[in-house]
DSSP file (Angstrom, degrees, kcal/mol; ACC not computed):
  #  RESIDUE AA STRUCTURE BP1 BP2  ACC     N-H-->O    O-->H-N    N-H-->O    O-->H-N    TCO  KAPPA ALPHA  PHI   PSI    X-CA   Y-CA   Z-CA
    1    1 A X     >        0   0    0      0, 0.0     4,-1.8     0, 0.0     5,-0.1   0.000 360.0 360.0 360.0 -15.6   -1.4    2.6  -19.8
    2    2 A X  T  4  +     0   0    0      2,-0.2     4,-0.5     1,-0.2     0, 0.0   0.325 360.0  59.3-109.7  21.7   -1.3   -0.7  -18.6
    3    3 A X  T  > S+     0   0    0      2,-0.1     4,-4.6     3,-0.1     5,-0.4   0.589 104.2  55.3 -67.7 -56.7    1.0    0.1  -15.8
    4    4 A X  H  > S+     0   0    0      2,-0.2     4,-0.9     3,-0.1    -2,-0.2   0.882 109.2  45.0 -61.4 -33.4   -1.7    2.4  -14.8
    5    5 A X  H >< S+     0   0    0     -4,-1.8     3,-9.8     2,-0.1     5,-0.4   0.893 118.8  45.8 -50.8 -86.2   -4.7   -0.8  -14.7
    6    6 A X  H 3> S+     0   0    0     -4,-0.5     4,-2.1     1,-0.4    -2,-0.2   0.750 109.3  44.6 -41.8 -45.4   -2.4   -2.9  -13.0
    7    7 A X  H 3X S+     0   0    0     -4,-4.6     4,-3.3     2,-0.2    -1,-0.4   0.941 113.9  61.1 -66.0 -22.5   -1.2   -0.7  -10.5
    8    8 A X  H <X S+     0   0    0     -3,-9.8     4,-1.9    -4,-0.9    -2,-0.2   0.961 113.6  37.6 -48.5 -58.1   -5.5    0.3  -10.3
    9    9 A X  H  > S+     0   0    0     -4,-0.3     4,-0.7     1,-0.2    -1,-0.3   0.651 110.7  56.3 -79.0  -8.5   -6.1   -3.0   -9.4
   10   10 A X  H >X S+     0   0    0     -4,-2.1     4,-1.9    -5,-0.4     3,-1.6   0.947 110.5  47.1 -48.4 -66.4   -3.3   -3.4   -7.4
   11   11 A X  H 3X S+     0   0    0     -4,-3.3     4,-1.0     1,-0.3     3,-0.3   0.896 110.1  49.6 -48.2 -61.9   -4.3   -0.5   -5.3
   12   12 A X  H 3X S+     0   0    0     -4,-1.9     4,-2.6     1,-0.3    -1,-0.3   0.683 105.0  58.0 -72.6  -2.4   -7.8   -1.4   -4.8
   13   13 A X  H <X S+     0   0    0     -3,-1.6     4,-1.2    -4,-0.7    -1,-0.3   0.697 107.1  48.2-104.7 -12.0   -7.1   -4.8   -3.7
   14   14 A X  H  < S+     0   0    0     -4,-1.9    -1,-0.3    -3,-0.3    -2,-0.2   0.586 106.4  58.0-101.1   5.5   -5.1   -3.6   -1.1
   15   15 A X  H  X S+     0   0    0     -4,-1.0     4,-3.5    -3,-0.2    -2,-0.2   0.833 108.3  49.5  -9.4 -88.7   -7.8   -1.2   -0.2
   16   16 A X  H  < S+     0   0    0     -4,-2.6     4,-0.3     1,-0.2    -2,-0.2   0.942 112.9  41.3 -38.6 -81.5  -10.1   -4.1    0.3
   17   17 A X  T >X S+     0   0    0     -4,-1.2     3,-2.7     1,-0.2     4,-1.3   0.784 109.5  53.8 -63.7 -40.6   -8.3   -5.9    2.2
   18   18 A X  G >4 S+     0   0    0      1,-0.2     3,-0.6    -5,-0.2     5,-0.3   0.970 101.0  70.1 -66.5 -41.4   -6.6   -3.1    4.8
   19   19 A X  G 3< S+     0   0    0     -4,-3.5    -1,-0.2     1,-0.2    -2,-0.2   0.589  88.6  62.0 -40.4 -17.9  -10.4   -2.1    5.3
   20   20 A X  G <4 S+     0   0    0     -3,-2.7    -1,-0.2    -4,-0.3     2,-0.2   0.767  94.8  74.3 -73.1 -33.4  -10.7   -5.6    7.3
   21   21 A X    <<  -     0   0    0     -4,-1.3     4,-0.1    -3,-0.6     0, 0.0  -0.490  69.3-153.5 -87.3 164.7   -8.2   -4.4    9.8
   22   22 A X  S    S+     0   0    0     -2,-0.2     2,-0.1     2,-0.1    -1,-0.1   0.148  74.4  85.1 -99.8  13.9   -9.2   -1.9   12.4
   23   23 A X  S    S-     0   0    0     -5,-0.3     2,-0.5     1,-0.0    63,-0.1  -0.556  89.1 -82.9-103.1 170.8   -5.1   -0.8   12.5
   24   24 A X        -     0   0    0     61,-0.3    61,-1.9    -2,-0.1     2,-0.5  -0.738  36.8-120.2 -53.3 122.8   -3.0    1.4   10.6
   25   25 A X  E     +A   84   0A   0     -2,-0.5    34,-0.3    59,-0.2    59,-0.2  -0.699  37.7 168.0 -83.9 101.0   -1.4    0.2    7.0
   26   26 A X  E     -     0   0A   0     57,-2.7    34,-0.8    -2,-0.5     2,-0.3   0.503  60.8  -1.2-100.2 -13.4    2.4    0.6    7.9
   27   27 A X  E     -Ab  83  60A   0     56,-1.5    56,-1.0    32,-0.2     2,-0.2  -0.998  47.9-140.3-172.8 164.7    3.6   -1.7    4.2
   28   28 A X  E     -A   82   0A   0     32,-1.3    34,-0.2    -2,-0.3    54,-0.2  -0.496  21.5-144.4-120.8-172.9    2.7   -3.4    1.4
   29   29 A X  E     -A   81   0A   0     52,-0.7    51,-3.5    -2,-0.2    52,-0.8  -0.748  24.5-175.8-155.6  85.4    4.9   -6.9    0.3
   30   30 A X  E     -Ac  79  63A   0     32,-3.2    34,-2.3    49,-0.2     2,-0.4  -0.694  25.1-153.4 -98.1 147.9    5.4   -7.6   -3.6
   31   31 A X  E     -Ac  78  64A   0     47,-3.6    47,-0.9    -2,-0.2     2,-0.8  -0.971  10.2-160.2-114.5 140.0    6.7   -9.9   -5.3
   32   32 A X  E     -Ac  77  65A   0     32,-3.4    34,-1.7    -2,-0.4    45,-0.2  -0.773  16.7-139.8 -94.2 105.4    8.0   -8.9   -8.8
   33   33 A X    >   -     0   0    0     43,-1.4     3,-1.5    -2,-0.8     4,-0.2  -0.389  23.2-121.1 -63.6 147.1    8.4  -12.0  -11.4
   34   34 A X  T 3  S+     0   0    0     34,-0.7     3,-0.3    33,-0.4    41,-0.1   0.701 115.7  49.9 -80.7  -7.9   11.7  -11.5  -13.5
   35   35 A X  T 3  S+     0   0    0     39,-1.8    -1,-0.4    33,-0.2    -2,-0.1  -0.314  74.1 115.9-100.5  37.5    9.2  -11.5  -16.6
   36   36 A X  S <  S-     0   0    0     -3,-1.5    41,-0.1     2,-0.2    -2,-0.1   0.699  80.1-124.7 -92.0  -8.8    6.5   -8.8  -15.4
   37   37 A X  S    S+     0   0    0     -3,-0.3     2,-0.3    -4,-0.2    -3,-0.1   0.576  84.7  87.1  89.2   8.8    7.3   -6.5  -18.1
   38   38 A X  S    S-     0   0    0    -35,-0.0    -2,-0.2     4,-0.0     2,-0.2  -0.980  72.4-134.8-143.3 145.9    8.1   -3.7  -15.3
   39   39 A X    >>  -     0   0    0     -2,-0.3     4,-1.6     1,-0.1     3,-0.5  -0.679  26.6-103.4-120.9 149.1   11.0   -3.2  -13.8
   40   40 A X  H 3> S+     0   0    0      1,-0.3     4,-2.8     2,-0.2    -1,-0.1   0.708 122.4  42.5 -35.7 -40.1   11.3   -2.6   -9.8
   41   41 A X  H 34 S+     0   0    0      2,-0.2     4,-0.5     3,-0.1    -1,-0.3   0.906 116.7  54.9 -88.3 -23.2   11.9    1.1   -9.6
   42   42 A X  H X> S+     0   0    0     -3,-0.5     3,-3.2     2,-0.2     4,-1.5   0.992 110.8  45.2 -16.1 -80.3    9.0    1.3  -12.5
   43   43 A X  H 3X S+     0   0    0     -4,-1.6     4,-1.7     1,-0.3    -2,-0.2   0.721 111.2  47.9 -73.1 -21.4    7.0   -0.4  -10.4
   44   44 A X  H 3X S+     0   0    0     -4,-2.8     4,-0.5     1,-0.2    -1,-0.3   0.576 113.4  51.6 -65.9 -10.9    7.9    1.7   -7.1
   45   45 A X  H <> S+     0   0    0     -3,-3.2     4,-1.9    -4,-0.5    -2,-0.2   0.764 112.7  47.0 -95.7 -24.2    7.4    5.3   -9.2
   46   46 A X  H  X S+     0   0    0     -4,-1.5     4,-3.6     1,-0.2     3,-0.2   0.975 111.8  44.1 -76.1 -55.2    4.0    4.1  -10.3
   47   47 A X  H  X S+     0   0    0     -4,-1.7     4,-1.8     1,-0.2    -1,-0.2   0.768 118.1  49.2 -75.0 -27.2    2.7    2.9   -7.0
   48   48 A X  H  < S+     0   0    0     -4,-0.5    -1,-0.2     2,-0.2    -2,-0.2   0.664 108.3  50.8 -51.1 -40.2    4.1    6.3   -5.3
   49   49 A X  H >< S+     0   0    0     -4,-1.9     3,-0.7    -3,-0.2    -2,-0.2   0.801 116.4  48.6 -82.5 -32.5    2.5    8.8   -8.1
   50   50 A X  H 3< S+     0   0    0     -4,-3.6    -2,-0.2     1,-0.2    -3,-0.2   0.953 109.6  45.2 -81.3 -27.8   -0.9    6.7   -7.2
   51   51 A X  T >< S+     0   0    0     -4,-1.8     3,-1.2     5,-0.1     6,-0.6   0.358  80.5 111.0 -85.5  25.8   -1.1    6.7   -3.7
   52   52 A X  T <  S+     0   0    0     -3,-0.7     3,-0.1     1,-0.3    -3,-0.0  -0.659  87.1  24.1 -94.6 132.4   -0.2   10.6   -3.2
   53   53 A X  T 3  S+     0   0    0     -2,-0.5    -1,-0.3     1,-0.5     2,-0.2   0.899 111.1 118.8  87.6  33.0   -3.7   12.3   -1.8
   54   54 A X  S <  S-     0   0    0     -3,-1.2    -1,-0.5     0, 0.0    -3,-0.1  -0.713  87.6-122.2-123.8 179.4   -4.4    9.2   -0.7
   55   55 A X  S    S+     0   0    0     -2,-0.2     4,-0.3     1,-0.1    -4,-0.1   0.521 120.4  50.3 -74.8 -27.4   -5.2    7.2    2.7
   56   56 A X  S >  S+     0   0    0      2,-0.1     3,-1.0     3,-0.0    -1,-0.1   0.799  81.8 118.6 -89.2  -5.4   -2.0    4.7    1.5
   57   57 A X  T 3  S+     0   0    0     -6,-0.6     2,-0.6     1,-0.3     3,-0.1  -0.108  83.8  29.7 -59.2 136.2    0.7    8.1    0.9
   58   58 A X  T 3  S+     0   0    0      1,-0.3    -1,-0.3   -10,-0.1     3,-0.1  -0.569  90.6 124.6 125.4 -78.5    3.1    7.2    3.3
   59   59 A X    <   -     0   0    0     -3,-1.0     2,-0.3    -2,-0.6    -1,-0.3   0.571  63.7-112.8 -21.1 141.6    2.8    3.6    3.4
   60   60 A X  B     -b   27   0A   0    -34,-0.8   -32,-1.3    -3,-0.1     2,-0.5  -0.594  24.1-156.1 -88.0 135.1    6.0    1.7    2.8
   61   61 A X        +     0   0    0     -2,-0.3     2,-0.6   -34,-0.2   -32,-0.1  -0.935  13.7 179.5-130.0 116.1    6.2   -0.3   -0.3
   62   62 A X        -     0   0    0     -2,-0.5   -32,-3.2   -34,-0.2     2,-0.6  -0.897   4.2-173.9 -89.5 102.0    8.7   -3.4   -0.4
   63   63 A X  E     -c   30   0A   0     -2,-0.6     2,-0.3   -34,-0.2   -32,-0.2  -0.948  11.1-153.9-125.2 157.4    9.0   -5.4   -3.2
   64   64 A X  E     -c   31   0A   0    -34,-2.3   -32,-3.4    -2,-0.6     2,-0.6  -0.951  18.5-135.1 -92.7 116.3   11.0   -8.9   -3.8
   65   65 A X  E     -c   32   0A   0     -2,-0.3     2,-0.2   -34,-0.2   -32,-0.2  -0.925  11.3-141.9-120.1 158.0   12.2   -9.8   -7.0
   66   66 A X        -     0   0    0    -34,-1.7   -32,-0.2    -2,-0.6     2,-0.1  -0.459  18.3-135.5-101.2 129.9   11.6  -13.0   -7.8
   67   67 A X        +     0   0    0     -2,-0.2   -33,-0.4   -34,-0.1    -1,-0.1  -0.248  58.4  39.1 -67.8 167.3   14.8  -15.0  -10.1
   68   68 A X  S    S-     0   0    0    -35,-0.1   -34,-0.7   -34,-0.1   -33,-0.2   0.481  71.0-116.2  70.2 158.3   14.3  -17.2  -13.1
   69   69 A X  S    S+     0   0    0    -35,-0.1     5,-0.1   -36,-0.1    -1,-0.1   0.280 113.0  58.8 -95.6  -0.9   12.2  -17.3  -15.9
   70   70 A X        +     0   0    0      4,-0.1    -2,-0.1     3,-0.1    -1,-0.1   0.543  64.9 129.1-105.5   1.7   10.8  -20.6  -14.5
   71   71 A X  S >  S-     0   0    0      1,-0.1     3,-0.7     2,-0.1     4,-0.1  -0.068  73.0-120.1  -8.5 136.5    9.8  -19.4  -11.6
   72   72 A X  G >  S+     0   0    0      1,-0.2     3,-0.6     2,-0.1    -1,-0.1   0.930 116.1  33.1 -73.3 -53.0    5.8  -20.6  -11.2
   73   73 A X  G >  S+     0   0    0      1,-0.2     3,-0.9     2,-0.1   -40,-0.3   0.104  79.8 136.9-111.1  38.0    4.9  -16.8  -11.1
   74   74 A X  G <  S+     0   0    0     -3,-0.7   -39,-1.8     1,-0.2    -1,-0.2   0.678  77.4  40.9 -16.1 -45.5    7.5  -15.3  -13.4
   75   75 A X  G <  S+     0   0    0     -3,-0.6     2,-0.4   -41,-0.1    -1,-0.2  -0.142 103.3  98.7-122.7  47.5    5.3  -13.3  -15.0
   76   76 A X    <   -     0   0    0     -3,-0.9   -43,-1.4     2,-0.0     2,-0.2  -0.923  57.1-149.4-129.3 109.6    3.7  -12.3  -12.2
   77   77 A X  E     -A   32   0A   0     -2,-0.4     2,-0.4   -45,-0.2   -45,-0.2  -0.763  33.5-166.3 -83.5 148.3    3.2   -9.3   -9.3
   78   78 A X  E     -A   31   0A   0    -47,-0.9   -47,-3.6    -2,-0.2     2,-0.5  -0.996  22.6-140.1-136.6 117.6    2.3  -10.9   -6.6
   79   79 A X  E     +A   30   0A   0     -2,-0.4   -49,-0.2   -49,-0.2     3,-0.1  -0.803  29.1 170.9 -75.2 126.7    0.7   -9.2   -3.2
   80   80 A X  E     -     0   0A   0    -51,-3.5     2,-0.2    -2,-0.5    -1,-0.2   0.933  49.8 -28.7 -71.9 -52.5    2.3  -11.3   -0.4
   81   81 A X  E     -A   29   0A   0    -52,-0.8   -52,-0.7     2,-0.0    -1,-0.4  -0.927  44.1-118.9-167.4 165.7    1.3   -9.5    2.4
   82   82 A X  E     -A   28   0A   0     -2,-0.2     2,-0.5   -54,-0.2   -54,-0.2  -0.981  17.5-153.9-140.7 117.8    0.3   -6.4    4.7
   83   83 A X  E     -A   27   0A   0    -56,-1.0   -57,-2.7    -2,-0.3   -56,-1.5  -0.883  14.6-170.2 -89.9 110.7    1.8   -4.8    7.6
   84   84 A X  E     -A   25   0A   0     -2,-0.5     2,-1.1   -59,-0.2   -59,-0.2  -0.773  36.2 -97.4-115.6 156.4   -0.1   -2.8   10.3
   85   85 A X        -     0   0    0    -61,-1.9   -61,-0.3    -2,-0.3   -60,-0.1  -0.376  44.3-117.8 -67.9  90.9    0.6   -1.0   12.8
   86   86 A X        -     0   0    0     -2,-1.1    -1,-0.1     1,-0.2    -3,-0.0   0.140  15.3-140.4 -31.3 121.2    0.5   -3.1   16.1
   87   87 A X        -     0   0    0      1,-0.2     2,-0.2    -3,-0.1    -1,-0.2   0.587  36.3-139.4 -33.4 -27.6   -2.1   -1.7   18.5
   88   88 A X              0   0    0      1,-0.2    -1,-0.2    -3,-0.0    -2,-0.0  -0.472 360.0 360.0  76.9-159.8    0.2   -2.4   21.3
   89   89 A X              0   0    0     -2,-0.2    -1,-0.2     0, 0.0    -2,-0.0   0.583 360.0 360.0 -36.1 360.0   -1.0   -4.0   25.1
């Protein structure tokens, strides 16, 4: 169950935040710390099973994992970033 928080808030914060632009939401941008206690393809089934029947299905999900266990955010998912769909001219 505490894939399913994380990913909650995970989800909503990238909600929030695509709701400032006026563009499409074409990708997310993680980074996974090598201590986050979920492993990349984990964390890609999780975040796939929540957004289906949603406004993100579709959306492209990228993640980077992050080396070392000293890493500053080892133990850490991190949203980097968000990619929308350029407007064009």
């Amino acid at each position: 169950m505490h894939e399913h928080s994380l990913m909650k808030d995970l989800l909503d914060k990238i909600q929030q935040l695509s709701t400032l632009e006026k563009k499409p939401l074409i990708a997310v941008n993680i980074q996974l710390g090598a201590l986050a206690h979920i492993s990349k393809n984990h964390l890609r089934e999780h975040f796939e099973h929540e957004v289906s029947g949603t406004t993100l299905q579709g959306v492209i999900l990228n993640i980077e994992e992050l080396d070392g266990i000293d890493h500053p955010q080892a133990q850490d998912i991190v949203l980097q970033s968000l990619e929308f769909e350029d407007s064009g001219g």
